[in-house]
N, CA, C and O atoms as CSV, one atom per row, in Angstrom:
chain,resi,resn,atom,element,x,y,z
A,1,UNK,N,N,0.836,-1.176,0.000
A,1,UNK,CA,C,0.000,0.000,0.000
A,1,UNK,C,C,0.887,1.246,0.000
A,1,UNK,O,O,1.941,1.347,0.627
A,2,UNK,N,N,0.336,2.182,-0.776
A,2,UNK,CA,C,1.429,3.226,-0.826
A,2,UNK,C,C,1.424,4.544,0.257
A,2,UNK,O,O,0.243,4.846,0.422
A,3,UNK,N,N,2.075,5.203,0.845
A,3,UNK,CA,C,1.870,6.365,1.758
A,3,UNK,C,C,1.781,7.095,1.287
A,3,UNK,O,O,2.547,7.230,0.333
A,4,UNK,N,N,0.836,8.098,1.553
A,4,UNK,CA,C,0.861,9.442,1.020
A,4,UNK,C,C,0.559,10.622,1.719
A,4,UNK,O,O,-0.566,10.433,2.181
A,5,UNK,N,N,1.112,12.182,2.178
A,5,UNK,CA,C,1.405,12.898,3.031
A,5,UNK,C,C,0.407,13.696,2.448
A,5,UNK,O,O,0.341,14.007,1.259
A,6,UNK,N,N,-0.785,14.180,3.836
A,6,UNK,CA,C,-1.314,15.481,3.562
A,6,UNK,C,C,-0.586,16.793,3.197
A,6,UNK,O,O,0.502,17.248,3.551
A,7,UNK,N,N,-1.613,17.277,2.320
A,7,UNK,CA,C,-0.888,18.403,1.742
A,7,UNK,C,C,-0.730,19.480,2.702
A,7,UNK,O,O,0.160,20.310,2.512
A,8,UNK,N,N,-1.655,19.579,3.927
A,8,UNK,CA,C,-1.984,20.377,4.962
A,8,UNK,C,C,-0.948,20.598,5.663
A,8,UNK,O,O,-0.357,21.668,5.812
A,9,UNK,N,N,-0.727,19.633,6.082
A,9,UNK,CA,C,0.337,19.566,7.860
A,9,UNK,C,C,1.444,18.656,7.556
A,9,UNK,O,O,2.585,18.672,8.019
A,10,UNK,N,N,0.886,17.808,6.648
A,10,UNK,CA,C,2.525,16.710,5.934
A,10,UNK,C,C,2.028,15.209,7.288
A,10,UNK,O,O,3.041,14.521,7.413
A,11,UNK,N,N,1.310,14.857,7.846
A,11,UNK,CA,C,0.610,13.847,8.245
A,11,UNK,C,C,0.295,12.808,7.354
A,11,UNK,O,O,0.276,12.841,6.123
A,12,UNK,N,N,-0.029,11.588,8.363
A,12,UNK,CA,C,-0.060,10.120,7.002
A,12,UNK,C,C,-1.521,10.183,7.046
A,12,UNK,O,O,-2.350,10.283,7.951
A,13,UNK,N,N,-1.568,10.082,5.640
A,13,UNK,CA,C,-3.327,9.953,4.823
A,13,UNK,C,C,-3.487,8.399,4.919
A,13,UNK,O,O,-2.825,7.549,4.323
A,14,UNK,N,N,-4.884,8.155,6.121
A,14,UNK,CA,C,-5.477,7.343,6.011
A,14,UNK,C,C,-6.564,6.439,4.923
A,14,UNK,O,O,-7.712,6.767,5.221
A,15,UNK,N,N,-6.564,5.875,4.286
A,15,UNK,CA,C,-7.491,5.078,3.580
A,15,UNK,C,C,-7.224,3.735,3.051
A,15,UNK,O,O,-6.125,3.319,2.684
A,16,UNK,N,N,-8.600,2.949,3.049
A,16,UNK,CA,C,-8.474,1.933,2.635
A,16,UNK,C,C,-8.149,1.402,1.085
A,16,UNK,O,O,-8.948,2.063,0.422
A,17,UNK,N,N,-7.356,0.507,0.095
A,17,UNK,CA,C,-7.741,0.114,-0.976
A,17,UNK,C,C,-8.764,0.754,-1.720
A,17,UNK,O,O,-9.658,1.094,-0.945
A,18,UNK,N,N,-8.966,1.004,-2.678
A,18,UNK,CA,C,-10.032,1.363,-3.770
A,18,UNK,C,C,-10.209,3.088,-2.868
A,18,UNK,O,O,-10.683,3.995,-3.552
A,19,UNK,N,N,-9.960,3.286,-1.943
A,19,UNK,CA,C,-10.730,4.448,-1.881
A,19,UNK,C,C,-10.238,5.842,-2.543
A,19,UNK,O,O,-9.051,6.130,-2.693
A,20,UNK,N,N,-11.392,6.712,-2.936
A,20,UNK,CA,C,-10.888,8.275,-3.608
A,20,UNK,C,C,-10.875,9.049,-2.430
A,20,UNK,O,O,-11.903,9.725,-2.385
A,21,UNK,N,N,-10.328,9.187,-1.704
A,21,UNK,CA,C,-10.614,10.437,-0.448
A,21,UNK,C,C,-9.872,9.662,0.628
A,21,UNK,O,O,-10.098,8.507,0.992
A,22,UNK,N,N,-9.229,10.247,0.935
A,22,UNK,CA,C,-8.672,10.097,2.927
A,22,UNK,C,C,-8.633,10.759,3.777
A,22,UNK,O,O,-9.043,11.879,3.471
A,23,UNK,N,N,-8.284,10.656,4.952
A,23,UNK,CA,C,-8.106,11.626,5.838
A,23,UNK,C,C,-6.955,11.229,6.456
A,23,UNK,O,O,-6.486,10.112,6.675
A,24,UNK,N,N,-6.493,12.591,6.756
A,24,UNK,CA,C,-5.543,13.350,7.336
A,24,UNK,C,C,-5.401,12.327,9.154
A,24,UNK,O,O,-6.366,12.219,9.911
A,25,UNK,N,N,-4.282,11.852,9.389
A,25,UNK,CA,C,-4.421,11.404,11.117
A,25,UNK,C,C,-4.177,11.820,11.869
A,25,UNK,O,O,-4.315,11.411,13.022
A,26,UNK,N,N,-3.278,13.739,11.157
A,26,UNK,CA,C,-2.995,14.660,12.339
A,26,UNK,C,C,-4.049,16.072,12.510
A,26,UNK,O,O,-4.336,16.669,13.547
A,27,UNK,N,N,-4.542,16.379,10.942
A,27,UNK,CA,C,-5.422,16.858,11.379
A,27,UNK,C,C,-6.728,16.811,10.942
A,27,UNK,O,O,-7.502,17.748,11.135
A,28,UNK,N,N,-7.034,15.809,10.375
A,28,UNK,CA,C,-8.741,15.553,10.291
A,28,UNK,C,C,-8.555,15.949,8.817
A,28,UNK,O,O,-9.340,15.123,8.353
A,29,UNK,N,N,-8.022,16.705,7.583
A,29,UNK,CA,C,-8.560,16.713,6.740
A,29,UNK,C,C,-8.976,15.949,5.628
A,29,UNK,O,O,-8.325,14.926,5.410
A,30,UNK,N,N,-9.869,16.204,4.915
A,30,UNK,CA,C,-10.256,15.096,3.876
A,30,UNK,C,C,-9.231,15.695,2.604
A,30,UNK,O,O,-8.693,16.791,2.450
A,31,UNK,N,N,-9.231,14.768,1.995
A,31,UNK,CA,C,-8.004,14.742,0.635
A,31,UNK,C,C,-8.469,13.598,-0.740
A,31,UNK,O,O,-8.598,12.390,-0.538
A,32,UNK,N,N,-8.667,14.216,-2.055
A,32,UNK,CA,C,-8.691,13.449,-3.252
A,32,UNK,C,C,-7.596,12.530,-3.213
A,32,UNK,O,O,-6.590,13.129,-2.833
A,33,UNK,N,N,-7.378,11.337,-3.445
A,33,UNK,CA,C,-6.419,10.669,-3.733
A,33,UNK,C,C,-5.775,10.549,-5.683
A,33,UNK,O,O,-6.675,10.682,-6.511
A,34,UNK,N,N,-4.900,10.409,-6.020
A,34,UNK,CA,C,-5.161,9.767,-6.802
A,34,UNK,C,C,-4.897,8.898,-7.776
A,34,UNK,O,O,-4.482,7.935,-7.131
A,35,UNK,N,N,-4.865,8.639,-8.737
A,35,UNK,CA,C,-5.623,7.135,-9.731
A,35,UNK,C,C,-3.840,6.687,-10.434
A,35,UNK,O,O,-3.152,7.095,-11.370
A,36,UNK,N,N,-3.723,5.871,-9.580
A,36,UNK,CA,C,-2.007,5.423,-9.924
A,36,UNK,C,C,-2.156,4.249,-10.763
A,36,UNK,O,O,-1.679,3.284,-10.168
A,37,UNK,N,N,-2.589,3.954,-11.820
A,37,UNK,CA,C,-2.819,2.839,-12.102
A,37,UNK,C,C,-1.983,2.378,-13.096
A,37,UNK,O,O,-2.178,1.331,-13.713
A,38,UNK,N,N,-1.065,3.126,-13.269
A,38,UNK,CA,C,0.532,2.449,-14.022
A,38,UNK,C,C,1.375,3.436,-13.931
A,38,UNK,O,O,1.082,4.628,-13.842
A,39,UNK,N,N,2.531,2.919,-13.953
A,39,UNK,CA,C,4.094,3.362,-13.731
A,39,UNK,C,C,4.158,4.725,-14.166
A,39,UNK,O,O,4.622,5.482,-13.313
A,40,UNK,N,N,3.716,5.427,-15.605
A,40,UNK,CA,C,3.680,6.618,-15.872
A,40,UNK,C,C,3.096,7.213,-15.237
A,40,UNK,O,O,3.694,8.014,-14.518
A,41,UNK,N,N,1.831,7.142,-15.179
A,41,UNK,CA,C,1.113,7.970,-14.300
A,41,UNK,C,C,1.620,8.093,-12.858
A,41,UNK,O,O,0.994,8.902,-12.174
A,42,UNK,N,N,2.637,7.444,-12.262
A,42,UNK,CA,C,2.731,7.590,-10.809
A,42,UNK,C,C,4.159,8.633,-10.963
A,42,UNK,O,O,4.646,9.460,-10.192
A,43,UNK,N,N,4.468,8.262,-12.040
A,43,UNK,CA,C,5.775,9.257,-12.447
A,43,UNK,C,C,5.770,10.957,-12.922
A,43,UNK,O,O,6.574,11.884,-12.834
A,44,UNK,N,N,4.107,10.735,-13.576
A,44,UNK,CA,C,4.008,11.843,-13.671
A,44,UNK,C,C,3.570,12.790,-12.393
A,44,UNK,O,O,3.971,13.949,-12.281
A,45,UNK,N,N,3.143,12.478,-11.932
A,45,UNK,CA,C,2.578,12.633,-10.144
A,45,UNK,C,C,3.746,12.688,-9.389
A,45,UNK,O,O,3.576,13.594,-8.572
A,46,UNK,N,N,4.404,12.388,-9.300
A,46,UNK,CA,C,5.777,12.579,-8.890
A,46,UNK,C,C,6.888,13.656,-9.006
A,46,UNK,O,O,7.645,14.185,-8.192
A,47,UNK,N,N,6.633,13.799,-10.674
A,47,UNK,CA,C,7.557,14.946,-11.015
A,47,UNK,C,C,6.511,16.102,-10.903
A,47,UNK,O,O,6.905,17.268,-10.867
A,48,UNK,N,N,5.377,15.840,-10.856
A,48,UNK,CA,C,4.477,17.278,-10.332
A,48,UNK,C,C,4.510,17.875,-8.889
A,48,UNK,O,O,4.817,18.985,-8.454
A,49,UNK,N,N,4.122,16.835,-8.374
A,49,UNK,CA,C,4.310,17.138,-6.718
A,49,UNK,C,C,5.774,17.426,-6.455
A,49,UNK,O,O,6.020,17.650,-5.270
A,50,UNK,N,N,6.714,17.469,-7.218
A,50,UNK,CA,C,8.074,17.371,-6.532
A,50,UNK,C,C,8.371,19.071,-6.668
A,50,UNK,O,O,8.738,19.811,-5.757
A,51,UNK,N,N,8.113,19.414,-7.993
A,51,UNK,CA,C,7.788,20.987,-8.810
A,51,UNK,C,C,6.913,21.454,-7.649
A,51,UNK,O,O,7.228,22.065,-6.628
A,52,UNK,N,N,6.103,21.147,-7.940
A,52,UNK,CA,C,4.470,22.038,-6.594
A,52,UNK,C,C,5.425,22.306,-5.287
A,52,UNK,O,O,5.385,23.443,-4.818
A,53,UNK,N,N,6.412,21.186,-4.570
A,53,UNK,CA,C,6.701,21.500,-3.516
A,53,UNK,C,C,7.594,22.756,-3.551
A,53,UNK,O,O,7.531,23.728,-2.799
A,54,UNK,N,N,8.407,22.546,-4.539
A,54,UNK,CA,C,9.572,23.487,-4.905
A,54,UNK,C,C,9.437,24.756,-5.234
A,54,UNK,O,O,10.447,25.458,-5.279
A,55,UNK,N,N,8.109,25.321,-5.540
A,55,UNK,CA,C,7.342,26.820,-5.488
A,55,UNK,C,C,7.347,26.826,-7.361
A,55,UNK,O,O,7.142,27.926,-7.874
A,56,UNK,N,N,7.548,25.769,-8.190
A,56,UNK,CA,C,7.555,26.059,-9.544
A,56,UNK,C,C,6.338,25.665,-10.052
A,56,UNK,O,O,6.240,24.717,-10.831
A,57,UNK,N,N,5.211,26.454,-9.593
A,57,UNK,CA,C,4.312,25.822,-10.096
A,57,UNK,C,C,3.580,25.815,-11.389
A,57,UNK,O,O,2.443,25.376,-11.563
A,58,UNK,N,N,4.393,26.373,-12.312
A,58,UNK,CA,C,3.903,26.801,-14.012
A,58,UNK,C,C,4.255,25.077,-14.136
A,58,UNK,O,O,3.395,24.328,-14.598
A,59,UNK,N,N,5.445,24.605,-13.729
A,59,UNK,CA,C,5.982,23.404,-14.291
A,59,UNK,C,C,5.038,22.349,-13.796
A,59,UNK,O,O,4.628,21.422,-14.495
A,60,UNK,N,N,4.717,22.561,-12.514
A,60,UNK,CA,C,3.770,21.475,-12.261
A,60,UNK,C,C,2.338,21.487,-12.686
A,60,UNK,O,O,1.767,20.398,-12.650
A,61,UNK,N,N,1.743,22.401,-13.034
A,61,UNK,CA,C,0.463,22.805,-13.901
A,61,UNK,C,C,0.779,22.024,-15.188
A,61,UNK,O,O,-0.095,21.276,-15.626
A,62,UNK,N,N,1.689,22.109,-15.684
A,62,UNK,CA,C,1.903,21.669,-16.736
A,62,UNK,C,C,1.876,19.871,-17.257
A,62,UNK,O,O,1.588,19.336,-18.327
A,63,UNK,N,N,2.287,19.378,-16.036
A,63,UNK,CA,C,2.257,18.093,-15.597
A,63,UNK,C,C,1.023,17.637,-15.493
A,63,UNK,O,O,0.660,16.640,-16.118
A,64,UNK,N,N,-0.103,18.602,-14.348
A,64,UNK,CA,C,-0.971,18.178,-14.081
A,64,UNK,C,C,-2.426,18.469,-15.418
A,64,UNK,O,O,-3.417,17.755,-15.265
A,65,UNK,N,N,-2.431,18.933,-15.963
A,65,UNK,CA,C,-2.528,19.279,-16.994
A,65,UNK,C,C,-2.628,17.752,-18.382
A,65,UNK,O,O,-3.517,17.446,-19.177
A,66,UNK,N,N,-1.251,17.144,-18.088
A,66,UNK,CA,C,-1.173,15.929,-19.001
A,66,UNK,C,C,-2.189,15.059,-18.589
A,66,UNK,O,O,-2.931,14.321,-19.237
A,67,UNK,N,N,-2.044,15.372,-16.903
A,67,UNK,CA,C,-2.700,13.642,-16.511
A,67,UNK,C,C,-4.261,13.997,-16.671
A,67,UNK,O,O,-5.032,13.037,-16.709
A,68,UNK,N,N,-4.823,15.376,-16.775
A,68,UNK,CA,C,-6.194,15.502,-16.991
A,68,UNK,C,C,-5.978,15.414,-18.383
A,68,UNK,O,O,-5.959,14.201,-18.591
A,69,UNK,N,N,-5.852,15.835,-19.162
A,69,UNK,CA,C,-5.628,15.256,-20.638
A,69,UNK,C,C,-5.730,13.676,-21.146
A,69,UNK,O,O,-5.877,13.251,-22.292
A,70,UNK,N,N,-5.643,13.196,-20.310
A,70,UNK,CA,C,-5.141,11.636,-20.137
A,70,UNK,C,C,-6.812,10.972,-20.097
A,70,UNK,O,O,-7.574,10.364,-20.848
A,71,UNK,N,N,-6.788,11.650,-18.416
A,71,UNK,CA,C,-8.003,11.639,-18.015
A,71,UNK,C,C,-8.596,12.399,-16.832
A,71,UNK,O,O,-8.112,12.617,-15.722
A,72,UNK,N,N,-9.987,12.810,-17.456
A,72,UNK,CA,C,-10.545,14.051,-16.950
A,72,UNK,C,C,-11.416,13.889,-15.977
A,72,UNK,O,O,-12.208,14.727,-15.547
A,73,UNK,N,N,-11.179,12.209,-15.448
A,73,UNK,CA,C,-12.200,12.136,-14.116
A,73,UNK,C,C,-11.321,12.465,-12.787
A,73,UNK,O,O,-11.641,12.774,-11.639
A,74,UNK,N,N,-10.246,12.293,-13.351
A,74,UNK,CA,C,-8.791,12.018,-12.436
A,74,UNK,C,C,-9.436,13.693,-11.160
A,74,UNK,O,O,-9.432,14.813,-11.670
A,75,UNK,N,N,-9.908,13.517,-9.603
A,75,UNK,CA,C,-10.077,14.254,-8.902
A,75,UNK,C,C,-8.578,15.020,-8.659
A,75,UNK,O,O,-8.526,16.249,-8.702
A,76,UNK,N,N,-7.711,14.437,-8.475
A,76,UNK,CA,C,-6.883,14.721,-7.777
A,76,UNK,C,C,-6.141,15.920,-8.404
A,76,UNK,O,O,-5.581,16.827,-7.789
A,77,UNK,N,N,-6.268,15.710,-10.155
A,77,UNK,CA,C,-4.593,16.513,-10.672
A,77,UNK,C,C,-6.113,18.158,-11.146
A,77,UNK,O,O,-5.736,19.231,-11.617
């Protein structure tokens, strides 16, 4: 199962398998998860969030951008 850090406080996001949404275990918030369902896509999510953290966020728009392109149910990007 993979970990993944609220965007809020940087806390571990609770959820089960299959689920779209978690919560936060430090501070309660709810959070989109999202849809990793092959190697690119987790890569592209990766090099976005890594940009987003880094204050470049034209570059990570740009990223996020592909994966709605991809696909446009995707909550998360």
């Amino acid at each position: 199962m993979s970990i993944f850090k609220c965007k809020m406080c940087g806390g571990t996001l609770e959820f089960a398998a299959g689920d779209m949404v978690a919560v936060c275990d430090s501070c309660g918030s709810r959070q989109t998860l999202p849809r990793l369902d092959d190697e690119r896509r987790v890569n592209l999510y990766d090099r976005a969030n890594h940009f987003r953290r880094n204050d470049e966020f034209d570059r990570a728009m740009g990223i996020y951008e592909q994966i709605i392109n991809e696909d446009g149910t995707d909550a998360e990007a």
